[in-house]
C-alpha positions in Angstrom: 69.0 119.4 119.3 70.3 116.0 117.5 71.3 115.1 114.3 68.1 112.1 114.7 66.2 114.7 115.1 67.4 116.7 112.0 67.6 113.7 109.4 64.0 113.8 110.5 62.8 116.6 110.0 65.2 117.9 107.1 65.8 121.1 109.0 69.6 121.4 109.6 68.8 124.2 112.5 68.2 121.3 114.4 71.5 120.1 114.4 73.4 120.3 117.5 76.3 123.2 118.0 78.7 124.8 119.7 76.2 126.7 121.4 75.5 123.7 122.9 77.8 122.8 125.5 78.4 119.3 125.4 78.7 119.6 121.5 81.2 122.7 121.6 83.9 120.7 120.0 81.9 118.5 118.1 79.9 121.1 115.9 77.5 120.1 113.6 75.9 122.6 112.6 78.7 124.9 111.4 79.6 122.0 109.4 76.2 121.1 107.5 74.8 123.8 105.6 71.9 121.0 104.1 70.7 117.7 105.1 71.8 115.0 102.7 69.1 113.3 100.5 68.6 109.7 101.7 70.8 107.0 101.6 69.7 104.5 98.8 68.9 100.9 99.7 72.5 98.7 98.3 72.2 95.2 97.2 75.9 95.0 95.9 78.4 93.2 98.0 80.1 94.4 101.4 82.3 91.8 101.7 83.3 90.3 105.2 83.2 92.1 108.5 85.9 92.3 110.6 84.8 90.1 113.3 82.4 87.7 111.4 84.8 84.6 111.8 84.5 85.0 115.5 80.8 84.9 115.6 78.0 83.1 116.8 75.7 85.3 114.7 75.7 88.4 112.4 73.4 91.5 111.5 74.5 93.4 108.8 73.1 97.2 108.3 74.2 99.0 105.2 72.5 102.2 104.7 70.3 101.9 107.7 69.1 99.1 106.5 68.9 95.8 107.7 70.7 93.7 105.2 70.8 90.3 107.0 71.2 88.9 110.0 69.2 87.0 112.9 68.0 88.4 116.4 70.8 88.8 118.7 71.9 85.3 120.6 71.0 85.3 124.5 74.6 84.2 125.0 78.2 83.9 123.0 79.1 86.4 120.3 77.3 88.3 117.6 78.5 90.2 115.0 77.0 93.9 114.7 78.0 95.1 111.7 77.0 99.1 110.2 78.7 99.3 106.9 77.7 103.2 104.9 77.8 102.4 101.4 77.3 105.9 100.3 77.9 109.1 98.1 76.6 112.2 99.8 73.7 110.9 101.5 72.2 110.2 105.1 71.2 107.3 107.0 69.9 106.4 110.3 69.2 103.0 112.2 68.6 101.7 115.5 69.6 98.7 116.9 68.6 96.8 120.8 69.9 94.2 122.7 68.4 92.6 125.9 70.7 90.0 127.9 68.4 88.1 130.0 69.5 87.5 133.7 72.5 85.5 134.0 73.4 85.4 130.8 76.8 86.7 129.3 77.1 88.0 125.1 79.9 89.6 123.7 78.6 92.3 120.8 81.7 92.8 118.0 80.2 96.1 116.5 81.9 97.4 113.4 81.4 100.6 111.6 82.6 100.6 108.0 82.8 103.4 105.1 82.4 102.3 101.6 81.3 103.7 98.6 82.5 106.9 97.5 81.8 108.6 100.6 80.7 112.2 102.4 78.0 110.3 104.2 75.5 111.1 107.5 75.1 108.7 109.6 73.1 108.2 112.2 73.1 105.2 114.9 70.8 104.9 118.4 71.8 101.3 120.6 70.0 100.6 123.2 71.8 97.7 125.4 69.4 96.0 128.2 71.5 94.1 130.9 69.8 92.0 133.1 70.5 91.0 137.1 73.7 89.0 137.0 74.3 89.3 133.5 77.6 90.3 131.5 77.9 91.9 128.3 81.2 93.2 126.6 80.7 95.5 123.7 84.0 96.0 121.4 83.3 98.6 118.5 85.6 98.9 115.9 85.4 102.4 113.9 86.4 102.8 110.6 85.0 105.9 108.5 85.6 107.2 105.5 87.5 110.2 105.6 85.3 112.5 104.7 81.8 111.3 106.7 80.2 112.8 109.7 79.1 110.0 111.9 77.0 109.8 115.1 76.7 106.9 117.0 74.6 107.2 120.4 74.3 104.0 122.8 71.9 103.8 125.9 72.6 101.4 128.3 70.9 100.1 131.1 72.2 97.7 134.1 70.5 95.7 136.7 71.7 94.9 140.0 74.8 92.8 139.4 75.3 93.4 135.9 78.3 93.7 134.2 79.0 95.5 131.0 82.6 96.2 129.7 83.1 98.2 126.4 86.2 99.3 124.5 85.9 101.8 121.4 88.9 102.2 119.1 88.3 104.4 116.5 90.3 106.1 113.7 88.3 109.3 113.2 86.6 110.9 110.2 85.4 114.4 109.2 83.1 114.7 112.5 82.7 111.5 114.6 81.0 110.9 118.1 80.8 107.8 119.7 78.8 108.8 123.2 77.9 105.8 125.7 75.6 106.7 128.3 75.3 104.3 131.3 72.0 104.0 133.4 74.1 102.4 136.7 72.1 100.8 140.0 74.8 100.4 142.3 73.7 97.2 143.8 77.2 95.6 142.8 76.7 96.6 139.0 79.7 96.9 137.2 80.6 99.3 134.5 84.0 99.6 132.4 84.3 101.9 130.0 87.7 102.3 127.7 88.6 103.5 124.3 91.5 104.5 121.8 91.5 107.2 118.9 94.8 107.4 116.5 94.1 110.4 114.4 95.7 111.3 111.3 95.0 113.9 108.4 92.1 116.3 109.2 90.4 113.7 110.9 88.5 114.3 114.3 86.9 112.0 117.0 84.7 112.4 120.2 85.1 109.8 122.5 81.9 111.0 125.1 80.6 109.0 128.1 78.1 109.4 130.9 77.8 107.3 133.3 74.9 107.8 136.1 75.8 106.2 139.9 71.8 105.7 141.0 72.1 103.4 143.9 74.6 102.4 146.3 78.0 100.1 145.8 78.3 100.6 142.3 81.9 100.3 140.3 83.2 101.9 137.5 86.8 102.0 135.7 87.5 104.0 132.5 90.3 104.4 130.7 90.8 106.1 127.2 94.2 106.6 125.2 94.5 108.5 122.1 97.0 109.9 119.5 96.9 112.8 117.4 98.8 114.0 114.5 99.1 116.4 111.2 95.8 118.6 112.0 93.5 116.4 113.5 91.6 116.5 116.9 90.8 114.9 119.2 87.7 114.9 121.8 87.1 113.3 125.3 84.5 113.8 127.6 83.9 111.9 130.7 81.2 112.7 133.3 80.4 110.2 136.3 77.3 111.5 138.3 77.2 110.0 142.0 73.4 110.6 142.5 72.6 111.5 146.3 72.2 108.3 148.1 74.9 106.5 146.1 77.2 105.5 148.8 80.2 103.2 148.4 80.1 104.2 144.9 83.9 103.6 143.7 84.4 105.0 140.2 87.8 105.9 138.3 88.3 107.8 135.3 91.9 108.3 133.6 92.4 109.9 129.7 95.7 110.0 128.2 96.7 111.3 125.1 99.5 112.0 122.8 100.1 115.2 120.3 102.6 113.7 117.9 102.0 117.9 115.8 102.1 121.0 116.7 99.1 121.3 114.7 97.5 118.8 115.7 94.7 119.5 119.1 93.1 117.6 122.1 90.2 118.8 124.2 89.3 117.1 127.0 86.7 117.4 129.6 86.5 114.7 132.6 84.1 115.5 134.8 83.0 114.1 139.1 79.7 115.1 140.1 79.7 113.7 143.2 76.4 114.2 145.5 77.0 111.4 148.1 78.9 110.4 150.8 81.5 107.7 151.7 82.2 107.4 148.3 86.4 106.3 146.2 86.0 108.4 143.1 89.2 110.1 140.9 90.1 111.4 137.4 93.6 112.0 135.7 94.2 113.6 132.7 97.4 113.9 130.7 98.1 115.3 127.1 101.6 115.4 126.0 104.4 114.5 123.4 106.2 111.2 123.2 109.6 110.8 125.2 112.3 112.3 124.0 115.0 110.5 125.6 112.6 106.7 124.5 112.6 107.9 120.8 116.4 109.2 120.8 117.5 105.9 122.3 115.4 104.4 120.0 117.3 106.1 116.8 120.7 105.5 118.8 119.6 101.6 117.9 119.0 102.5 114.3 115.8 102.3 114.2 114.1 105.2 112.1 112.3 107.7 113.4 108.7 107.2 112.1 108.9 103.3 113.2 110.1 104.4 116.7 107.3 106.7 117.1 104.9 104.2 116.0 106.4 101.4 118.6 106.5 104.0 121.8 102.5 105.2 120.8 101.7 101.1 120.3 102.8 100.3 123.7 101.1 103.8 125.1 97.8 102.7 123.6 98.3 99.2 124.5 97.3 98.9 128.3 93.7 99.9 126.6 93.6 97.1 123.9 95.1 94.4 126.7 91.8 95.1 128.8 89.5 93.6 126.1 88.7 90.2 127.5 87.4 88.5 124.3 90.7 87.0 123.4 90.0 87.0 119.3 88.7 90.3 119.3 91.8 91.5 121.7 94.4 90.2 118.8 92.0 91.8 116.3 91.5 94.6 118.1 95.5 95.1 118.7 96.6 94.1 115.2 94.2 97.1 113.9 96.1 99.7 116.0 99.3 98.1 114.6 98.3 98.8 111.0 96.6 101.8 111.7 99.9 103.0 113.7 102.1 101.7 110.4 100.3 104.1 108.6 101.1 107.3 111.1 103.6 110.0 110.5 
């Protein structure tokens, strides 16, 4: 069951639901009743990308279709950009990119709602990282609403590789941004971090797999969220130490905040560990902000809202200051600030 495989097919029993258990918090199928017509081709303007000034190159993807752009650059920075310009429709694409050995890119992937909105969208990545090779993957999520979005990425690492990603992501009606990581050992390395500030009725799934294959392997995640009014949040983080996989060292840590009592976070971090001599651990926390930080906070005047908004900035932070990509870092942090100026 996938929502691919339901925009193809037009059948929404295809959809996946909570039957299903890694989609029991994300379902789809309760939600849809039809599948969408298709999304129209759109030759109007979509203005600039968040990232284009820091590029080396740009394809842009409105409506699942490719609206510009140039094949990816072996090395520097390109610009990935999905933009849904859309009323009640549904769109797919797909989108690969292969760093040769040696080489080192930085993808700037943006996901951007216009139109009127109530869109399906649909996106399969497939990232190819050759032996020695470093890519860092920054996605920027910013939905309408209202639209169900699912974005799926595949990656594979040689021996050696590096790949570093970072999602932050402000939710919509149903969202899933899932990563799955095809890992060799062989002193591959493999971090995986993201932040979700939730408002409204909006909901996110933050969902990662990451598969240990081959011994002295490294992975570090680390996801931060906030949630408030009624909206949810969703992580899921499974590491799988495959038998053989020795030396593998992998760290997982989630953290979130529920700033409502009506507000929810599920989280699932998993450890499948089949190996021996291996460093692996989880943490999970979910909790409220300090009181004591936000009544010495209001003790300095400052009101209430902004003081919430500072304490969950500096919470959230630790994720955004892991982005290596120094313009995409300040982007990256001055979105949380206006997206946090906006929370209540």
């Amino acid at each position: 069951m996938s929502l691919a495989l339901a925009l193809k097919t037009g059948d929404p029993s295809r959809l996946p639901s909570r039957r299903d258990e890694d989609w029991r918090w994300t379902d789809l199928r309760g939600l849809i009743r039809a599948i969408p017509p298709e999304s129209p081709a759109f030759v109007g303007d979509v203005g600039a990308g968040p990232f284009d000034a820091l590029a080396d190159g740009s394809v842009v993807i409105v409506n699942g279709w490719v609206r510009e752009g140039e094949p990816a650059p072996e090395t520097g920075v390109l610009a990935l950009r999905f933009v849904s310009h859309a009323d009640a429709t549904a769109h797919d694409a797909d989108f690969a990119v292969t760093v040769a050995p040696g080489q080192t890119l930085t993808v700037l992937e943006s996901y951007e709602g216009q139109g009127l909105g109530g869109y399906l969208t649909n996106i399969g990545l497939d990232f190819s990282v050759g032996e020695g090779a470093r890519l860092e993957r920054i996605v920027l999520v910013d939905d309408l609403a209202d639209a169900v979005t699912v974005s799926t990425a595949e990656v594979s690492l040689a021996p050696g590789a590096t790949f570093n990603q970072t999602v932050l992501t402000s939710g919509a009606r149903r969202q899933r941004l899932e990563t799955r990581v095809s890992h060799p050992g062989a002193h591959a390395q493999a971090r995986l971090d993201g932040v979700y500030l939730l408002d409204g009725q909006r909901h996110a799934d933050l969902t990662t797999i990451v598969t240990h294959a081959g011994v002295d392997g490294v992975t570090s995640q680390l996801t931060k969220g906030m949630v408030t009014d009624q909206a949810r949040g969703v992580f899921q983080g499974r590491i799988v130490v495959s038998p053989g996989a020795d030396q593998t060292d992998a760290r997982m840590g989630h953290h979130a905040l529920i700033l409502s009592d009506k507000a929810e976070v599920d989280a699932k971090p998993e450890l499948l560990i089949f190996a021996d001599d291996v460093s692996c651990a989880h943490g999970n926390t979910i909790g409220a902000l300090d009181e004591n930080a936000l009544f010495y906070a209001e003790q300095r005047g400052i009101p209430q809202a902004e003081a919430k908004a500072m304490l969950t900035l500096a919470f959230v932070g630790e994720v955004v200051d892991r982005i290596e990509h120094e313009g995409a870092r300040e982007i990256a942090a001055a979105w949380v600030a206006r997206k946090l100026g906006s929370a209540e």
